[in-house]
C-alpha positions in Angstrom: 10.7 -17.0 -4.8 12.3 -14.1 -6.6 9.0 -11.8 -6.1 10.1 -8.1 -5.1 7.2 -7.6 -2.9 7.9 -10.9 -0.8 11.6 -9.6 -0.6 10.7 -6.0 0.8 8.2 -7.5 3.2 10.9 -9.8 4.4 13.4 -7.7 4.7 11.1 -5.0 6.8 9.8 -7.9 9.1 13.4 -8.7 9.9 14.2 -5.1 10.7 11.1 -4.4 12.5 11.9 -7.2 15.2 15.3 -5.6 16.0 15.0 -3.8 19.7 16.2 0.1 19.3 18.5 -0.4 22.1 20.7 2.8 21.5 17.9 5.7 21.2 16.6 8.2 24.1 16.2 6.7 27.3 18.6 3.7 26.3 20.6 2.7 29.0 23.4 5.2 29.7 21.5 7.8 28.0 21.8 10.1 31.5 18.7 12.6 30.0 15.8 11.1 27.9 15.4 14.0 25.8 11.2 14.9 25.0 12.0 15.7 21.2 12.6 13.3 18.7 13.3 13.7 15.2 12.4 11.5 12.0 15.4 9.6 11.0 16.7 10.3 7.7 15.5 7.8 5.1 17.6 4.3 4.7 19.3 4.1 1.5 19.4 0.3 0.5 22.2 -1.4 -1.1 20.2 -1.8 -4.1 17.1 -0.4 -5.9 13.9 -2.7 -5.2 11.7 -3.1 -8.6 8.0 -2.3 -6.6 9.4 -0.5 -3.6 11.5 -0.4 -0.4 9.7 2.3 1.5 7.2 0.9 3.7 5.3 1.4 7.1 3.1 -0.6 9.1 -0.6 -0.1 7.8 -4.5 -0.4 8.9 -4.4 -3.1 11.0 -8.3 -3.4 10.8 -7.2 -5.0 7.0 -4.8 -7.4 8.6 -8.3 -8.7 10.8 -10.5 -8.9 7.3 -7.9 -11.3 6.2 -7.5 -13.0 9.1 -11.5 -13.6 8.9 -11.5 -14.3 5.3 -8.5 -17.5 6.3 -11.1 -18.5 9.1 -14.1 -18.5 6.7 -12.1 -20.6 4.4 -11.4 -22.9 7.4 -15.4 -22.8 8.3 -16.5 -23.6 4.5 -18.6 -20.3 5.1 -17.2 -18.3 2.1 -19.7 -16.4 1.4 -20.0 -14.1 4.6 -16.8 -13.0 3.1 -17.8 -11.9 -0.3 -18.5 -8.1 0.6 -14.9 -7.8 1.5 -13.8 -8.4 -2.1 -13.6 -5.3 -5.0 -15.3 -5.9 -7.9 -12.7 -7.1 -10.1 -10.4 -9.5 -8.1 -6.9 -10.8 -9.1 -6.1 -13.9 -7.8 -2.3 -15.7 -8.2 -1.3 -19.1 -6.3 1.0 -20.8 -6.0 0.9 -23.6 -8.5 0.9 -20.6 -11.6 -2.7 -20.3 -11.7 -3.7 -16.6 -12.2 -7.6 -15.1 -12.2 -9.0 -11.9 -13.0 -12.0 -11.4 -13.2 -15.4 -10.9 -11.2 -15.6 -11.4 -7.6 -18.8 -13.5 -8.0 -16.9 -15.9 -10.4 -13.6 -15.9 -8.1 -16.2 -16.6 -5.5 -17.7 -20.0 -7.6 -14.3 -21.5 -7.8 -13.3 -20.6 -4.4 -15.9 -22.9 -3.0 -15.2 -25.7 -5.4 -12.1 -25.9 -4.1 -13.0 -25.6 -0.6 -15.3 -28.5 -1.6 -13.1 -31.1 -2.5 -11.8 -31.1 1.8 -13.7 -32.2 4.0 -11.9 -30.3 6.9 -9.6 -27.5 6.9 -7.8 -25.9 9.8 -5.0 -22.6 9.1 -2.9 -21.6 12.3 -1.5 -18.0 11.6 2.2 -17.6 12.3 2.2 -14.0 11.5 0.1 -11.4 9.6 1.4 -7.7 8.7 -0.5 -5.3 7.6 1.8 -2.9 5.6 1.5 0.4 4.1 3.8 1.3 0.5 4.6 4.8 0.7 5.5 5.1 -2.8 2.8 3.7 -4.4 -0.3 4.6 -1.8 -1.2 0.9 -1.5 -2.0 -1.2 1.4 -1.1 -5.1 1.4 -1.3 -7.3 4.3 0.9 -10.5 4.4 0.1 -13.4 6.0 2.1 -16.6 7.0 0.9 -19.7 8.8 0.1 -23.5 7.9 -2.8 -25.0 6.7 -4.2 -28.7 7.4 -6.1 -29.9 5.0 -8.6 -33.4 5.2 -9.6 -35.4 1.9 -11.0 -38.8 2.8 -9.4 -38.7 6.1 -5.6 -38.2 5.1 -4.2 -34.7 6.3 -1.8 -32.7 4.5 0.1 -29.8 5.9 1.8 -26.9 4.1 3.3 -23.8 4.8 1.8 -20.5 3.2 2.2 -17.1 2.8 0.0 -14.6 1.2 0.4 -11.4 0.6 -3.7 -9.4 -0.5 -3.7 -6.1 -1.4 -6.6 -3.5 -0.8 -7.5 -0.7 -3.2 -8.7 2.9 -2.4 -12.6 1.6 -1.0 -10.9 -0.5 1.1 -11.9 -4.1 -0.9 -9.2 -6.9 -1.7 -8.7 -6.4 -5.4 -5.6 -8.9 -5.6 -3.8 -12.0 -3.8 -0.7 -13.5 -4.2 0.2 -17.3 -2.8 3.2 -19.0 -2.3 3.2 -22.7 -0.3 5.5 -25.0 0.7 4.9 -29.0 1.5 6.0 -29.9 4.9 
């Protein structure tokens, strides 16, 4: 997976997690001083292609996402077409790439969910993420998915990283999956 965006969003997962153990109030710190100031920008090693400066985003996008997973799950896809811009961009993970109108996106969508006859997705971890540079909002997504067809399940891993435009509506989705 050489995709920038994955990269970033990796790499600011891993850093988010770390504890600030050494700022105001730390232990040892005898006065917890009331002012803080911005710390300066990070300077990477290296010049990401999309971007490196990111902040957590809307976390109400990260729920629309988690809802559009569960309606996926439910075979109830169409309570979640109003969440979807016009023109959608789809890309998974076996090199298959849409673009095109929501309604049509929304046809094949449940052709596919057809073909299983259950479907269960346990979240691992979803992000909602903000890039600075380029005024966009993504959330990423990571769990497993179980999927029935004539009684054998299959498992995989996925990630998934949707992007929202200016209105607020999912305009493109990216999917990567790996067999257990």
């Amino acid at each position: 997976m050489s995709n920038p965006l994955f990269s970033a969003v990796l790499f600011l997962l891993i850093i988010s997690c770390n504890d600030q153990v050494n700022g105001p109030g730390a232990k040892g710190d005898s006065v917890a001083s009331a002012k803080t100031s911005a710390p300066a920008p990070y300077e990477y090693i290296t010049k990401s292609t999309y971007s490196s400066q990111f902040e957590l985003g809307d976390p109400r996008q990260a729920d629309i996402v988690f809802t559009l997973w569960k309606l996926f799950d439910a075979n109830n896809l169409d309570q979640g077409l109003n969440y979807y811009a016009d023109t959608v961009e789809l890309w998974t993970n076996d090199g298959w790439k849409y673009r095109g109108p929501k309604d049509s996106l929304m046809d094949i969508m449940k052709r596919l969910r057809g073909v299983y006859t259950a479907v269960k997705s346990d979240v691992a971890a979803i992000i909602p993420l903000r890039i600075i540079d380029r005024d966009e909002n993504w959330v990423c997504i990571y769990g497993t998915e179980y999927l029935t067809i004539k009684n054998k399940v299959d498992s995989a891993d996925i990630q998934e990283n949707w992007r929202f435009n200016k209105e607020g509506k999912i305009n493109m989705m990216h999917a990567y999956k790996r067999s257990k």
